[in-house]
C-alpha positions as a Markdown table, in Angstrom:
| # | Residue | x | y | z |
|---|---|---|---|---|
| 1 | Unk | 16.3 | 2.9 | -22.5 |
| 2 | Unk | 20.0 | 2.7 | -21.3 |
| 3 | Unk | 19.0 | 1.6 | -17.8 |
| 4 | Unk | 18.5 | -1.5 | -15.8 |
| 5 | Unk | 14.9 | -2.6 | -14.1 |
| 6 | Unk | 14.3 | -4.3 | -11.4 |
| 7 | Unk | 10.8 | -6.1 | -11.3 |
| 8 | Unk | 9.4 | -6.4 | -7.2 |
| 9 | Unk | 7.3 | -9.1 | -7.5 |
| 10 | Unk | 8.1 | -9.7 | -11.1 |
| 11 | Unk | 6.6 | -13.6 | -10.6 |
| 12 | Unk | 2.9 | -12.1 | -10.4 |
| 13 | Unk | 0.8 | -11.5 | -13.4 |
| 14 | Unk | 1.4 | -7.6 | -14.1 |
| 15 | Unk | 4.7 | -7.5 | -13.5 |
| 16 | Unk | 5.8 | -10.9 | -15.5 |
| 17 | Unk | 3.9 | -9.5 | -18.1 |
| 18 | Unk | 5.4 | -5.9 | -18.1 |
| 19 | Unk | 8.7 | -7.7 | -17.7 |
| 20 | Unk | 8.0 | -9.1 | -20.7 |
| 21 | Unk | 7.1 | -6.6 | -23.0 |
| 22 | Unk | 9.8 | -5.0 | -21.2 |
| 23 | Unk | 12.7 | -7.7 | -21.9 |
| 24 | Unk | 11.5 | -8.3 | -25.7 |
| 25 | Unk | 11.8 | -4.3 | -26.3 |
| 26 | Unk | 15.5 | -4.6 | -25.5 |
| 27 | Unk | 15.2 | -3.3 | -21.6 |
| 28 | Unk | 17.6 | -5.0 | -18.9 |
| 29 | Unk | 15.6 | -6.5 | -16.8 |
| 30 | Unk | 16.1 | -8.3 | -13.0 |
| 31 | Unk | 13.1 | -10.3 | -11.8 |
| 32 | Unk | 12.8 | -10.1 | -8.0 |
| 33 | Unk | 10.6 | -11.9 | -5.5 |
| 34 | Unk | 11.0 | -12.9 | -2.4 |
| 35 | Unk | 11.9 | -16.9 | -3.5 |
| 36 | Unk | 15.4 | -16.2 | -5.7 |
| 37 | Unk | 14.8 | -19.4 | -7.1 |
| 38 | Unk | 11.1 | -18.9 | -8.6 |
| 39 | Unk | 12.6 | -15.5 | -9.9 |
| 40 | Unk | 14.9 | -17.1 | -11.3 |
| 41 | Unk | 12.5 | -19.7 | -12.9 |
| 42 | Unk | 10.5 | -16.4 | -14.5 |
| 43 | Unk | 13.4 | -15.3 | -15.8 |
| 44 | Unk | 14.1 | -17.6 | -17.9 |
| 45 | Unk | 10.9 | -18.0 | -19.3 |
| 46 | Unk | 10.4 | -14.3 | -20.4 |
| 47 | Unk | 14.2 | -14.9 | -21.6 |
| 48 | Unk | 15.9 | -11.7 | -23.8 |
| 49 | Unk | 18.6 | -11.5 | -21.1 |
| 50 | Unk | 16.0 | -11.2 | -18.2 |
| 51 | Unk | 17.7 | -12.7 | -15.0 |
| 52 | Unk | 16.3 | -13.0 | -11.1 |
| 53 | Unk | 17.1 | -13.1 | -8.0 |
| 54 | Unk | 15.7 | -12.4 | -4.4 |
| 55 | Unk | 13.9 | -8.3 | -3.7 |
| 56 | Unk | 16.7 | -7.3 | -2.0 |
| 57 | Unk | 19.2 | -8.2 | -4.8 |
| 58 | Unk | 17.4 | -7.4 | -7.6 |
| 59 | Unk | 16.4 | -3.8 | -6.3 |
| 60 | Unk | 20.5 | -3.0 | -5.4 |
| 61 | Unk | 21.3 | -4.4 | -9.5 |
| 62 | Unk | 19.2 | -1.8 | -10.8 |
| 63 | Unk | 18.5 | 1.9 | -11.8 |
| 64 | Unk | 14.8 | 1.8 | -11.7 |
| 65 | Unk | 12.9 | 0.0 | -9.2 |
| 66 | Unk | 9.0 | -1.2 | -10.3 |
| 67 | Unk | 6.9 | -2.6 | -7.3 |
| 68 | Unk | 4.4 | -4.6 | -8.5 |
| 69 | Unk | 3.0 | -6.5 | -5.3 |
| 70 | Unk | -0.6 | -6.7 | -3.8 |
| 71 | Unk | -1.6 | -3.6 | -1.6 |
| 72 | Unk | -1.4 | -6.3 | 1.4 |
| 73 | Unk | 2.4 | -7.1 | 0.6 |
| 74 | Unk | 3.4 | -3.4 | 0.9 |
| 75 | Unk | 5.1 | -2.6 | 3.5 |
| 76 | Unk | 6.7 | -6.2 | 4.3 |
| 77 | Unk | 8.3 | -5.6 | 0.7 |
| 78 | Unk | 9.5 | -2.2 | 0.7 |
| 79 | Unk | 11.0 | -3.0 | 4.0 |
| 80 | Unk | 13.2 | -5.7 | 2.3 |
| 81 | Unk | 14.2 | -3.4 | -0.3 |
| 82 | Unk | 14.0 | -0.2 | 0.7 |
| 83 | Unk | 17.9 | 0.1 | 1.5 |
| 84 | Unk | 18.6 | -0.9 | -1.9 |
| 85 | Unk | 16.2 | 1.4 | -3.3 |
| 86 | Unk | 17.7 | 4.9 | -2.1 |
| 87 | Unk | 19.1 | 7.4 | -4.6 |
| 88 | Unk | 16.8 | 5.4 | -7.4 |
| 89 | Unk | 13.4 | 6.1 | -8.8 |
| 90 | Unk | 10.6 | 3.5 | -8.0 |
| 91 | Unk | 7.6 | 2.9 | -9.5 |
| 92 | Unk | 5.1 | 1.8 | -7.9 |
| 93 | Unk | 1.9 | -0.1 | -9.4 |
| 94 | Unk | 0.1 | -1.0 | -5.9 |
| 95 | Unk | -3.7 | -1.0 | -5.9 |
| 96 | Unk | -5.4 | -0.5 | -2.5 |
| 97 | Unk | -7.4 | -3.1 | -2.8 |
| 98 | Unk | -8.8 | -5.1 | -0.1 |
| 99 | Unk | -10.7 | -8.5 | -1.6 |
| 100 | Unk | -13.6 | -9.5 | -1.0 |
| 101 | Unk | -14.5 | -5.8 | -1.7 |
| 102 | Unk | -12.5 | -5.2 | -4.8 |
| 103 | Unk | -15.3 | -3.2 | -6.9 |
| 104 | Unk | -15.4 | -0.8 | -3.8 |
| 105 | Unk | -12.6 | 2.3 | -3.9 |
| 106 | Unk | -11.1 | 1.5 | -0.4 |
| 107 | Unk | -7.8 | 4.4 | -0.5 |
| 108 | Unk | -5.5 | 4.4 | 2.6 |
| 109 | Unk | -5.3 | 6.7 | 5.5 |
| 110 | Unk | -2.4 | 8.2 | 3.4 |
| 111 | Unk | -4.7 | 9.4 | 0.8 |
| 112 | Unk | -3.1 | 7.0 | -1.9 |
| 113 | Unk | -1.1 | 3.4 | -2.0 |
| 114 | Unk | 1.8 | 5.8 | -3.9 |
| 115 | Unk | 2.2 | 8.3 | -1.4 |
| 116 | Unk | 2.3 | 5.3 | 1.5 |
| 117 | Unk | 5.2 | 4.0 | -0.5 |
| 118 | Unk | 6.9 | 7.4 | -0.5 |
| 119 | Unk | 6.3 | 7.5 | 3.0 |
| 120 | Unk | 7.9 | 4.0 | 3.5 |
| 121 | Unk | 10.6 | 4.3 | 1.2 |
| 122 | Unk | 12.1 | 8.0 | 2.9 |
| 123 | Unk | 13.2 | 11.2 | 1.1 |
| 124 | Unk | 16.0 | 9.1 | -0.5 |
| 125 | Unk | 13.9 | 7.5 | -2.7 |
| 126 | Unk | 12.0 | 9.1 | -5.8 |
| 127 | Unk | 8.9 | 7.2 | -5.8 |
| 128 | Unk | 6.3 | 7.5 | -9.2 |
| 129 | Unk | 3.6 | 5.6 | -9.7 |
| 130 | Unk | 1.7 | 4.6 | -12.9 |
| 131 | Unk | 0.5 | 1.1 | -15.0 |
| 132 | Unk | -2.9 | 0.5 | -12.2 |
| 133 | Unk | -5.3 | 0.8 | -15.0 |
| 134 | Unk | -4.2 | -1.5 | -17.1 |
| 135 | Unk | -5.2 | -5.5 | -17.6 |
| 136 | Unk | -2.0 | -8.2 | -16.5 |
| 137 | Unk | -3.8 | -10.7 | -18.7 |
| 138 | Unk | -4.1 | -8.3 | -22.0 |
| 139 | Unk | -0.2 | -7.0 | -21.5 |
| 140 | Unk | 0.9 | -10.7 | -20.8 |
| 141 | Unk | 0.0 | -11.3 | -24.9 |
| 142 | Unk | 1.8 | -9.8 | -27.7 |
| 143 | Unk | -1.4 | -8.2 | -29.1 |
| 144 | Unk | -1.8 | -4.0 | -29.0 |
| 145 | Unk | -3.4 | -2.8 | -26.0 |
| 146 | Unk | -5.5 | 0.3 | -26.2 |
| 147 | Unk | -5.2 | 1.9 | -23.0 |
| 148 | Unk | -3.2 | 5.0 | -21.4 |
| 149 | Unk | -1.0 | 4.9 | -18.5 |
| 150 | Unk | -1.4 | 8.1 | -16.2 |
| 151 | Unk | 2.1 | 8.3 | -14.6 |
| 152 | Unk | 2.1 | 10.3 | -11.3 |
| 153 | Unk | 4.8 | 12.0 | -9.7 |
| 154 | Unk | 6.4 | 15.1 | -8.1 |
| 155 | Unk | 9.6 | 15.5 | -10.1 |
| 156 | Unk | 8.9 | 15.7 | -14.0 |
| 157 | Unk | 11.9 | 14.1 | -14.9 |
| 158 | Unk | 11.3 | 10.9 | -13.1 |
| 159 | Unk | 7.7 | 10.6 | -14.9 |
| 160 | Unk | 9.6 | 10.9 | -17.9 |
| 161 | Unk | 11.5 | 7.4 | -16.6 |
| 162 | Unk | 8.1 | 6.1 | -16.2 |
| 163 | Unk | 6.5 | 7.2 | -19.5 |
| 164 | Unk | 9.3 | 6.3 | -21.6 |
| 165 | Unk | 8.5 | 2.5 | -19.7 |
| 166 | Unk | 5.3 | 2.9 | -20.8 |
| 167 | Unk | 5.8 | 3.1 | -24.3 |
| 168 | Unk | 8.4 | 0.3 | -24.3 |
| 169 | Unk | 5.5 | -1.7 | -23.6 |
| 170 | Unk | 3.4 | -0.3 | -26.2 |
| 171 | Unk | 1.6 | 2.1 | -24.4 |
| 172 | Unk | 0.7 | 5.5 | -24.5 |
| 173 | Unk | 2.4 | 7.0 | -21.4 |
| 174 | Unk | 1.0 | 10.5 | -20.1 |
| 175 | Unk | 2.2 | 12.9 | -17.5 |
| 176 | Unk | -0.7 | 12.5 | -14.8 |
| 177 | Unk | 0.6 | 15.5 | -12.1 |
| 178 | Unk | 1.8 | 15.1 | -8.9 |
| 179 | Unk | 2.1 | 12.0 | -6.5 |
| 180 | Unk | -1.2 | 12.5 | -4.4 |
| 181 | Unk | -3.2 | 12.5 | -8.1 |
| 182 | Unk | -2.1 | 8.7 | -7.9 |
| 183 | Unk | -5.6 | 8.7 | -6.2 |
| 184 | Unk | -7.6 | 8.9 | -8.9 |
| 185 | Unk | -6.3 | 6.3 | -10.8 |
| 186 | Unk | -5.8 | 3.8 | -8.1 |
| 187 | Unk | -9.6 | 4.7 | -6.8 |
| 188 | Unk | -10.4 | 4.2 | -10.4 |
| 189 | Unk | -9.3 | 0.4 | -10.6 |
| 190 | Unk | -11.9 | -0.9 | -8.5 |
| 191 | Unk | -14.6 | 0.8 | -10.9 |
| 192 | Unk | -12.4 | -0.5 | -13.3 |
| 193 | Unk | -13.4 | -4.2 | -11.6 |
| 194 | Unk | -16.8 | -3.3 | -11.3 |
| 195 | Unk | -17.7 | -2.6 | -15.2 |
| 196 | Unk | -15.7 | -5.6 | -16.1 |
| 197 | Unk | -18.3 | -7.8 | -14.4 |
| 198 | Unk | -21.6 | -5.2 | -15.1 |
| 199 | Unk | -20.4 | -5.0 | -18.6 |
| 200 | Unk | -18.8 | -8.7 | -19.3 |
| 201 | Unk | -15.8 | -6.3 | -20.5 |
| 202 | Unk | -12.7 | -8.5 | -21.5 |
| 203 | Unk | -10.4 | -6.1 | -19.1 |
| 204 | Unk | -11.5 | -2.9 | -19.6 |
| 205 | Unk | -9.0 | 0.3 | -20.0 |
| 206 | Unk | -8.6 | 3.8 | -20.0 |
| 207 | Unk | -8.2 | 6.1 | -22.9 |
| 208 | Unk | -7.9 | 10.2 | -22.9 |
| 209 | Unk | -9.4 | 11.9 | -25.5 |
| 210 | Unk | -8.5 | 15.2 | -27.5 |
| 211 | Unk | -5.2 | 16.0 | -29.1 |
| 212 | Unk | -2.8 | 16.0 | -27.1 |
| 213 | Unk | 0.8 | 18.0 | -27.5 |
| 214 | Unk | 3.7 | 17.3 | -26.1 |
| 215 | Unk | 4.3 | 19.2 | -22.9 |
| 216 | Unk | 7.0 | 21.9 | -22.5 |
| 217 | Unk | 10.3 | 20.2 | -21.2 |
């Protein structure tokens, strides 16, 4: 993938450990945060050519945008980069969760984290979302992870951005519909939580069954 990525919040467990897989795949990637100096820090641990920088400045270096921030640092953070972010597809990973409640599906008046983001962001901004369903600490290692990614957006191509993401971090990326079906899968990560501690489950994943074929272009 030709194109660079900027990581929101790339100093927090899922998104250093997507940049990561990311940087190691051959992916330019900017770490953002809101201290340029612990980005920085980041960056040069994940090294590959990975640099950082403050939100604001890593969002306006790059061609795709990734917002990976807890639900409760939204809004502060799109409003720092939201400038920066227009004509550019962003990808956003937020989970609505609201601790101590985490195993309980808690979705926002919007109907889903991804379409508050839209809303946030404005029409100039082509927001996706995808990546809530899998475990930080399992993508943080080198070792295969078997889960799918259900990436959710209104314009096809754009998914595509996000899939194609997906599979440079060795995952299975799938087209998931449009922006509001971000629902499910957010809802979904605090059942997630909950048969990680019924179960003692390492992490636990989703995977879709059936053959799949490719879709129509």
């Amino acid at each position: 993938m030709d194109k660079t990525v900027a990581v929101i919040g790339g100093t927090g467990n899922l998104g250093a450990a997507l940049a990561r897989r990311w940087a190691s795949a051959g992916v330019k990637i900017v770490i953002g945060s809101r201290d340029g100096a612990r980005a920085q820090a980041s960056a040069a641990e994940i090294g590959h050519g990975a640099s950082g920088t403050d939100n604001a400045a890593a969002a306006a270096l790059a061609d795709i945008v990734v917002l990976a921030v807890p639900f409760a640092a939204q809004e502060g953070t799109i409003a720092d980069v939201r400038d920066a972010c227009a004509g550019k597809i962003v990808i956003d990973t937020t989970v609505p969760l609201n601790p101590p409640k985490v195993m309980r599906v808690q979705l926002p008046a919007e109907g889903c984290a991804a379409v508050r983001t839209q809303q946030l962001m404005g029409e100039a901004v082509t927001v996706i979302s995808g990546f809530h369903n899998v475990a930080a600490h399992k993508l943080a290692t080198e070792a295969d992870v078997a889960c799918d990614v259900l990436v959710f957006g209104d314009d096809k191509q754009a998914r595509a951005n996000g899939i194609a993401l997906a599979e440079k971090a060795g995952l299975r990326g799938l087209h998931g519909g449009a922006l509001v079906n971000s629902a499910a899968a957010e809802a979904l990560t605090s059942v997630l939580i909950f048969l990680n501690k019924t179960y003692k489950v390492d992490g636990a994943g989703i995977r879709i069954t059936g053959k799949l074929t490719a879709p129509e272009a």
